[in-house]
N, CA, C and O atoms as a Tinker XYZ file with bonds, in Angstrom:
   288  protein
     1  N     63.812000  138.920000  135.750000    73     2
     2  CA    63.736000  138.373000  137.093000    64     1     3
     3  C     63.335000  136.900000  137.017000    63     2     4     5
     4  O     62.549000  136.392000  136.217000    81     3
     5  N     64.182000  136.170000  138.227000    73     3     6
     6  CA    63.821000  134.676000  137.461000    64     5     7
     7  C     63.410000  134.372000  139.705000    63     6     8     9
     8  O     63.808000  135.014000  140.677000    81     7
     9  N     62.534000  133.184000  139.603000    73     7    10
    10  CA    62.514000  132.799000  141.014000    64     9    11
    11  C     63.728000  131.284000  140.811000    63    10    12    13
    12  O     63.942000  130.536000  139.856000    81    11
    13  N     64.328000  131.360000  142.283000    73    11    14
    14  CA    64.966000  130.131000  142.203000    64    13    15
    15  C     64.700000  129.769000  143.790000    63    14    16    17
    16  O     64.441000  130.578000  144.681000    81    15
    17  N     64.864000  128.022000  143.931000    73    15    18
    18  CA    64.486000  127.465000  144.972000    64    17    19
    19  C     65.763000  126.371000  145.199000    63    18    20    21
    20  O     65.901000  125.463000  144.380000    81    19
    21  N     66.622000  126.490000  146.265000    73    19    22
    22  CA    67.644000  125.826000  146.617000    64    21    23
    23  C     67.169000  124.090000  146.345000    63    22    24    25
    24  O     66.020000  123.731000  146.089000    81    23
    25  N     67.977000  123.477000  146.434000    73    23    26
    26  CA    67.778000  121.728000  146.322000    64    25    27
    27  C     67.398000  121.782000  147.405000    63    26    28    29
    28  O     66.494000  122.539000  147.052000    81    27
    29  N     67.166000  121.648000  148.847000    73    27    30
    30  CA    66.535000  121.224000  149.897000    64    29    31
    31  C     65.400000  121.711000  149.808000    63    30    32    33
    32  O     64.478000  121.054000  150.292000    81    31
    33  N     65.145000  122.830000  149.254000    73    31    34
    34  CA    63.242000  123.223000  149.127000    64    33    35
    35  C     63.819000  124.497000  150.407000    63    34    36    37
    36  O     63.003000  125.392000  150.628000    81    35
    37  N     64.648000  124.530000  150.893000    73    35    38
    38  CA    64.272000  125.609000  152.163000    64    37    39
    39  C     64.136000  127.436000  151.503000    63    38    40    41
    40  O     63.221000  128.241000  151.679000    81    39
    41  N     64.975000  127.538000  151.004000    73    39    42
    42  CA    65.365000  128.666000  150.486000    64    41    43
    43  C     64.582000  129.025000  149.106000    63    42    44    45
    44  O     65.057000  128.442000  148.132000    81    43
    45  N     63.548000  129.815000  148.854000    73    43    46
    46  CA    62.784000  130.536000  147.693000    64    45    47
    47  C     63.417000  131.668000  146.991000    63    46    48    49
    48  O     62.444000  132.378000  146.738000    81    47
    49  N     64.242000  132.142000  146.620000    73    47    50
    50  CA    64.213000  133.625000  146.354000    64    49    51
    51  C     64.142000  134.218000  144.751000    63    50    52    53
    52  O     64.487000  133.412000  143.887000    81    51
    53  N     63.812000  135.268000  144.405000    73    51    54
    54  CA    63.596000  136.546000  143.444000    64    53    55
    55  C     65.221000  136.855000  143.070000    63    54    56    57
    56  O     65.941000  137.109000  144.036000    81    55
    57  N     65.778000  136.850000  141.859000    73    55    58
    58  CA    66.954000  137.216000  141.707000    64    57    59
    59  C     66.796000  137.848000  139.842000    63    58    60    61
    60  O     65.956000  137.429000  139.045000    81    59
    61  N     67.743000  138.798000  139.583000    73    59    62
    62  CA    68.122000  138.971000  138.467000    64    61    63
    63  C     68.081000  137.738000  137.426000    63    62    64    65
    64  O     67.760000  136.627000  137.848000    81    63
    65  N     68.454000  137.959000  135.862000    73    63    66
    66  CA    68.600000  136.601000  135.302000    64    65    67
    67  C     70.035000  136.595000  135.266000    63    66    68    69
    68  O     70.383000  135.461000  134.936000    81    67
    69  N     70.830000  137.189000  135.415000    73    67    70
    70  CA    72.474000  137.131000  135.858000    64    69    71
    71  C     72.602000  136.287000  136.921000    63    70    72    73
    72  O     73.009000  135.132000  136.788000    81    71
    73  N     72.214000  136.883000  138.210000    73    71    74
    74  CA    72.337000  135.987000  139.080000    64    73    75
    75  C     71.428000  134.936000  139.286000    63    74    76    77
    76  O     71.699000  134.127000  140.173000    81    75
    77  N     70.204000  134.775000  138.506000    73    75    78
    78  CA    69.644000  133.407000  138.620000    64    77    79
    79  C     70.909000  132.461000  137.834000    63    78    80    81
    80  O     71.209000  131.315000  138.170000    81    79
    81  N     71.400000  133.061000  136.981000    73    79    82
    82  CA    72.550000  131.587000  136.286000    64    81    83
    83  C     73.609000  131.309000  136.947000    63    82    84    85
    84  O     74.191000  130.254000  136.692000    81    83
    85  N     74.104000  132.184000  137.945000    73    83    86
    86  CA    74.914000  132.228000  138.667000    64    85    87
    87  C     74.427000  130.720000  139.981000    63    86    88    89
    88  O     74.989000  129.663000  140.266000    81    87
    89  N     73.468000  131.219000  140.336000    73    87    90
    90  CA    72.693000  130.118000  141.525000    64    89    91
    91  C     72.357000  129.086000  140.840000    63    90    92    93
    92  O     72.107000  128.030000  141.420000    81    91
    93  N     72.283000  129.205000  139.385000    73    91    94
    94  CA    71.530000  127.565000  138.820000    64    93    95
    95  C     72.758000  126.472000  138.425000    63    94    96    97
    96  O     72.527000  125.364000  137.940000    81    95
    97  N     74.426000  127.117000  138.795000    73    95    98
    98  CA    75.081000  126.566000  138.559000    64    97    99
    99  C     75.877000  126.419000  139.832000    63    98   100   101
   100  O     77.059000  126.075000  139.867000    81    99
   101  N     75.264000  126.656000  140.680000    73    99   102
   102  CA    75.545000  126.357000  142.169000    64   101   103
   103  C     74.418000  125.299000  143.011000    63   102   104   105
   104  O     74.445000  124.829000  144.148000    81   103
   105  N     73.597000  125.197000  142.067000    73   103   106
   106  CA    72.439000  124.020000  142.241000    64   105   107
   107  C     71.169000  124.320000  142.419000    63   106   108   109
   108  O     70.154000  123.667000  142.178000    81   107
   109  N     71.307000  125.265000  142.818000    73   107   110
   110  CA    69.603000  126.052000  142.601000    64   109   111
   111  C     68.577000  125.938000  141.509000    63   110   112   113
   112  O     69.037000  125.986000  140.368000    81   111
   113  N     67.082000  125.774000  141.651000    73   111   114
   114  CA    66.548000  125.476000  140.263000    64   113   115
   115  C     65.168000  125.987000  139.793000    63   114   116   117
   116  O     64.062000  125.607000  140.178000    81   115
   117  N     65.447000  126.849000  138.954000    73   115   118
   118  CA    63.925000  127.605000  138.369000    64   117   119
   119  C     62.781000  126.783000  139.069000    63   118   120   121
   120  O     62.736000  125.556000  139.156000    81   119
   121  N     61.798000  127.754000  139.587000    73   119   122
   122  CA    60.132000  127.282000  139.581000    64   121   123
   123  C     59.641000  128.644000  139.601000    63   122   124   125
   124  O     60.306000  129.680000  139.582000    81   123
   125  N     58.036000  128.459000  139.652000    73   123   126
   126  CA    57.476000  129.522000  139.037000    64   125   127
   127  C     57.030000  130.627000  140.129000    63   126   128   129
   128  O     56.989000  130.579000  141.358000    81   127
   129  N     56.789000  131.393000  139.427000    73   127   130
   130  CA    56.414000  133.029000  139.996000    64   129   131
   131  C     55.130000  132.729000  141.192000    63   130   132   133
   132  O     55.018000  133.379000  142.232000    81   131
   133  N     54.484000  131.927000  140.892000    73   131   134
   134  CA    53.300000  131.280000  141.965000    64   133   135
   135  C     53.890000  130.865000  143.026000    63   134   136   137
   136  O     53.525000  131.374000  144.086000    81   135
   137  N     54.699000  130.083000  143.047000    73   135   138
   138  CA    55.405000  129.327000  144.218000    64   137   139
   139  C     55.957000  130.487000  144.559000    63   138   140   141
   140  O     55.854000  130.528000  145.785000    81   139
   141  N     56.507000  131.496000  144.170000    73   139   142
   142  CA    57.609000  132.411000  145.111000    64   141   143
   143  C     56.526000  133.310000  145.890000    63   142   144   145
   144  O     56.662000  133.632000  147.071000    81   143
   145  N     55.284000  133.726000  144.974000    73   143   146
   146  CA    54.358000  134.524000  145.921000    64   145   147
   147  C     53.877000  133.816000  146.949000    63   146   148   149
   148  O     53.528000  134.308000  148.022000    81   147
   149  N     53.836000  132.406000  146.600000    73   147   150
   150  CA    52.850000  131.583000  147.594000    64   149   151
   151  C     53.470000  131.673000  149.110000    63   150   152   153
   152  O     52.934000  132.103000  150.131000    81   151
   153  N     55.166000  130.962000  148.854000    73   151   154
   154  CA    55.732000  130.672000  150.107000    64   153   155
   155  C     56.505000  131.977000  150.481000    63   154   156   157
   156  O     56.811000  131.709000  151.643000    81   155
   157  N     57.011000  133.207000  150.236000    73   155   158
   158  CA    57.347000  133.825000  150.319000    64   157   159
   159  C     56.892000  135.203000  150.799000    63   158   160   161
   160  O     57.005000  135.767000  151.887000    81   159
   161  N     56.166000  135.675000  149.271000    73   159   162
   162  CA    55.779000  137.245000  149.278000    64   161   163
   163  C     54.454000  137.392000  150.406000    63   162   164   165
   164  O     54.319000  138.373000  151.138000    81   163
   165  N     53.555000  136.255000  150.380000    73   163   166
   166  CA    52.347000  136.649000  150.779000    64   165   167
   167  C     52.386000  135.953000  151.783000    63   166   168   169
   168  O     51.229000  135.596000  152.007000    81   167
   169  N     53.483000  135.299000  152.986000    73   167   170
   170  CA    53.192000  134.630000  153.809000    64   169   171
   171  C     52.798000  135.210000  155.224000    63   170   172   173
   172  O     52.182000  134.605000  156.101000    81   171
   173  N     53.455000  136.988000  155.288000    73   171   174
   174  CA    53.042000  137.454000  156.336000    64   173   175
   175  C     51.818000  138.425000  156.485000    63   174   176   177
   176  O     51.454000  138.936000  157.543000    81   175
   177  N     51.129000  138.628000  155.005000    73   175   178
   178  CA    50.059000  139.262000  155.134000    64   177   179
   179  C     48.905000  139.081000  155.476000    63   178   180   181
   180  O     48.230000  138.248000  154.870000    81   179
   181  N     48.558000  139.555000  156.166000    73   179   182
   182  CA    46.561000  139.484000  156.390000    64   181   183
   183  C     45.512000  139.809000  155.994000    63   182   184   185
   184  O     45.404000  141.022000  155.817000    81   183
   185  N     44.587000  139.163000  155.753000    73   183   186
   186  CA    43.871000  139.421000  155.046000    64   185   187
   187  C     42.539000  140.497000  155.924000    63   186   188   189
   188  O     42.012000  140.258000  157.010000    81   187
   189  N     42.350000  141.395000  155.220000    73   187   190
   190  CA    41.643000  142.998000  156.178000    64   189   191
   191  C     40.188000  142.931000  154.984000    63   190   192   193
   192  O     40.242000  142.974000  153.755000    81   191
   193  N     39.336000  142.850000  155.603000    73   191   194
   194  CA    37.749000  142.956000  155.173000    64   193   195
   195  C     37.427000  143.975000  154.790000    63   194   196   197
   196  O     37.097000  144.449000  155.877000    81   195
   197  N     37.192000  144.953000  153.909000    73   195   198
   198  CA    36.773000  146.376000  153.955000    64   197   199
   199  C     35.584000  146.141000  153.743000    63   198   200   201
   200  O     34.979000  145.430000  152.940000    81   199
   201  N     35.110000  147.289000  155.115000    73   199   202
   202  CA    33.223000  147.482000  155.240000    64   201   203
   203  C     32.786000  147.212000  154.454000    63   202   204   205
   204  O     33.512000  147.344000  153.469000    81   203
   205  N     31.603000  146.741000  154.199000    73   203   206
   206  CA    30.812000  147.190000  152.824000    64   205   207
   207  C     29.834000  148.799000  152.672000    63   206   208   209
   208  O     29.056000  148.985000  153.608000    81   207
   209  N     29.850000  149.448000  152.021000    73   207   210
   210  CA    29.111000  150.765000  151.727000    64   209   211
   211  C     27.418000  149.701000  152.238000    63   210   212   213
   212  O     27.114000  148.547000  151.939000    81   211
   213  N     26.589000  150.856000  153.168000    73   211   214
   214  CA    25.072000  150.268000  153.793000    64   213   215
   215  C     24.667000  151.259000  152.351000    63   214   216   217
   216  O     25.220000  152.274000  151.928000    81   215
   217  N     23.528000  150.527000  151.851000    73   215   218
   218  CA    22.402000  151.619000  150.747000    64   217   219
   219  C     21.631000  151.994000  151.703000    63   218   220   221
   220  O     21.247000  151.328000  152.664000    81   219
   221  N     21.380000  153.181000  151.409000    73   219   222
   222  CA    20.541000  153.783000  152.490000    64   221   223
   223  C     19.216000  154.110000  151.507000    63   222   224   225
   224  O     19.105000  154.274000  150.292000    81   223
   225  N     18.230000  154.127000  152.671000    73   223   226
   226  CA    16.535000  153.977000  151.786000    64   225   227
   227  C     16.359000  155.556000  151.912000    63   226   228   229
   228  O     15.237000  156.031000  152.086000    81   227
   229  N     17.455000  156.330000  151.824000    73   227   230
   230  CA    16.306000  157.808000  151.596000    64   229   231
   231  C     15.897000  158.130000  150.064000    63   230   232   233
   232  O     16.635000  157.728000  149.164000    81   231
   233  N     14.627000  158.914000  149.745000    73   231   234
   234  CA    14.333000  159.260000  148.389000    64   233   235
   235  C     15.264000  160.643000  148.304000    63   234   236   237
   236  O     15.537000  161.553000  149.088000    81   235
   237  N     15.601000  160.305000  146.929000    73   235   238
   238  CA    16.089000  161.640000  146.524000    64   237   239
   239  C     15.223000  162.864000  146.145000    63   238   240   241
   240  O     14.001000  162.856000  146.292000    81   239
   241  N     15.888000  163.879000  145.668000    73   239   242
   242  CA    14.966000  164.720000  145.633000    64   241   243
   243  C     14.092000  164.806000  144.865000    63   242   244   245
   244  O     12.990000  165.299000  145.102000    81   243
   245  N     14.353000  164.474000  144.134000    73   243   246
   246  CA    13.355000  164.149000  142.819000    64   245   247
   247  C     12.342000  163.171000  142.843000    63   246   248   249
   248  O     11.161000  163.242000  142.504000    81   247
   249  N     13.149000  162.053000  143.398000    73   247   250
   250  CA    11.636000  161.210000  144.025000    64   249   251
   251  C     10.707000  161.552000  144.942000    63   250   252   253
   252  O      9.554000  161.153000  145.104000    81   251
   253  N     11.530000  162.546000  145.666000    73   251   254
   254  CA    10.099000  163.136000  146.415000    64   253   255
   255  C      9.398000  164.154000  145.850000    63   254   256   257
   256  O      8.214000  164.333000  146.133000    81   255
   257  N     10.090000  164.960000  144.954000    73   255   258
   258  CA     9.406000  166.140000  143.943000    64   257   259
   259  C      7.813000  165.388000  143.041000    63   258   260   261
   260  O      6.705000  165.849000  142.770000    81   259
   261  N      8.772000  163.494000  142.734000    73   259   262
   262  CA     7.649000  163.221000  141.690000    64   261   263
   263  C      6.646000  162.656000  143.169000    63   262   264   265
   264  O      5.684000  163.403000  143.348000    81   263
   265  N      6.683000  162.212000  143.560000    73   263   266
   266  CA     5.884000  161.856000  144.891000    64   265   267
   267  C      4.669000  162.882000  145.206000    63   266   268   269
   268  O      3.446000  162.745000  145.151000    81   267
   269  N      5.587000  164.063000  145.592000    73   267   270
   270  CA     4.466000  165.305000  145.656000    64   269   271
   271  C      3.426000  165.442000  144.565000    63   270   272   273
   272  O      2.201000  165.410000  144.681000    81   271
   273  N      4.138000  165.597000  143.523000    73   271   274
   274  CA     2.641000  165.746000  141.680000    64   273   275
   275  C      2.419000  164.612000  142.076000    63   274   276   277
   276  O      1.796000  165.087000  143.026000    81   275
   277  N      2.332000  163.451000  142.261000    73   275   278
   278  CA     1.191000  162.244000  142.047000    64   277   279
   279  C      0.431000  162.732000  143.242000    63   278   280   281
   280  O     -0.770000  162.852000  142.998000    81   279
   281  N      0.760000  163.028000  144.383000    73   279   282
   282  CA    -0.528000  163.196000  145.348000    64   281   283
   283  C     -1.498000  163.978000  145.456000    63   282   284   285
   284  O     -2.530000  163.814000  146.106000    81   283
   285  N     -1.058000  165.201000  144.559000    73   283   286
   286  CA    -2.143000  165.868000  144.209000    64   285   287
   287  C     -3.213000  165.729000  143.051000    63   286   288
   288  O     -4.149000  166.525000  142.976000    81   287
């Protein structure tokens, strides 16, 4: 898979390496895999926050088992 980018800059696309030689002799011209995700793959996604997990302050059981023998 090769990325190619038309001479005006408008056009980005993902093609075979068959048909990248095909387009590179129609004027089209290799750039890299960054540029195709940049302007392309990732332009309509959003970016979604996932919650963070809260730590919760309960003792486990065992901490309260050892809790109990120290108080006596």
């Amino acid at each position: 898979m090769k990325c190619m980018m038309s001479v005006d800059g408008s056009n980005i696309v993902r093609v075979s390496d068959e048909r990248a030689s095909e387009l590179f002799s129609e004027g089209f011209r290799y750039v890299s895999k960054s540029l195709w995700k940049e302007k392309v793959r990732d332009v309509n996604k959003t970016t979604e926050e996932k919650p963070t997990k809260t730590k919760s302050n309960k003792m486990s059981k065992s901490q309260k088992r050892h809790l109990r023998k120290s108080t006596k």
